[in-house]
C-alpha positions in Angstrom: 100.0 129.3 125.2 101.7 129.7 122.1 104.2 126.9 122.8 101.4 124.8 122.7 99.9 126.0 119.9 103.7 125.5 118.2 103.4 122.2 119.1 100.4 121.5 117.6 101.0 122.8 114.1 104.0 120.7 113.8 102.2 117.7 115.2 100.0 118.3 112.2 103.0 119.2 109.6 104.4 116.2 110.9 101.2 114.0 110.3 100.4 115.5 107.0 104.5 114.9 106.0 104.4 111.2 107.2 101.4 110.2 105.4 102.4 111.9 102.2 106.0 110.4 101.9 104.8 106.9 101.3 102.7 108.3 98.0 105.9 108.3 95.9 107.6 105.0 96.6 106.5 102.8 93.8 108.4 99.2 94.5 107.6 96.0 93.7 109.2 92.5 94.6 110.8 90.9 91.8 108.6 87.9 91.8 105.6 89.4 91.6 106.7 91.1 88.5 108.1 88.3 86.8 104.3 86.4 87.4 102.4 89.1 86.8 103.9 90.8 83.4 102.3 90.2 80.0 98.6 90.5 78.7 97.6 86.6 80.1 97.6 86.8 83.2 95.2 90.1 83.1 92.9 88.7 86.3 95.6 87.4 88.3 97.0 91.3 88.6 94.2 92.7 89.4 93.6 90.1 92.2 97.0 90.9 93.6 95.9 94.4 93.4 92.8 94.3 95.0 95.1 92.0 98.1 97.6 94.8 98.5 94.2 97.8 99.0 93.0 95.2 101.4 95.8 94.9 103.5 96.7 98.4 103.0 93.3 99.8 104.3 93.2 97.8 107.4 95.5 99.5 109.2 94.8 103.1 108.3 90.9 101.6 109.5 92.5 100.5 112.9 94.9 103.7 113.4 91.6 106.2 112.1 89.4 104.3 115.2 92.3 104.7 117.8 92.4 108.3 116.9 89.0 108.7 117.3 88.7 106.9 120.9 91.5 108.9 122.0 90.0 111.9 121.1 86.7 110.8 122.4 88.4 110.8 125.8 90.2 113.7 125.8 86.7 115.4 124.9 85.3 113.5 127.7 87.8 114.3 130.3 87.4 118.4 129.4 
């Protein structure tokens, strides 16, 4: 029983670890810097912006629903 339980708080650890890793890389690709430094171009960064939290929430959407179905079926199956 406690093996399992083991298991299951480093599952977890290991979640919580993976998710918070990616917090403090801050890169960006040389072009998009180059285009999108100085005060003109004001609305054309924060359209690029609002493209990166779009493509950035659609996986963590699809991943969030997974999780859910598969605990939906381990719920069921108990």
């Amino acid at each position: 029983m406690f093996k399992k339980v083991n298991h299951k708080i480093k599952t977890v650890l290991f979640g919580i670890c993976f998710f918070f890793i990616g917090i403090s890389s801050n890169a960006q690709c040389a072009m998009c810097r180059a285009a999108l430094t100085g005060d003109e171009n004001k609305n054309q960064a924060a359209a690029v912006n609002d493209g990166i939290v779009y493509l950035m929430v659609i996986p963590y959407v699809l991943v969030g629903a997974l999780g859910y179905y598969i605990y939906r079926m381990k719920k069921k199956k108990q």
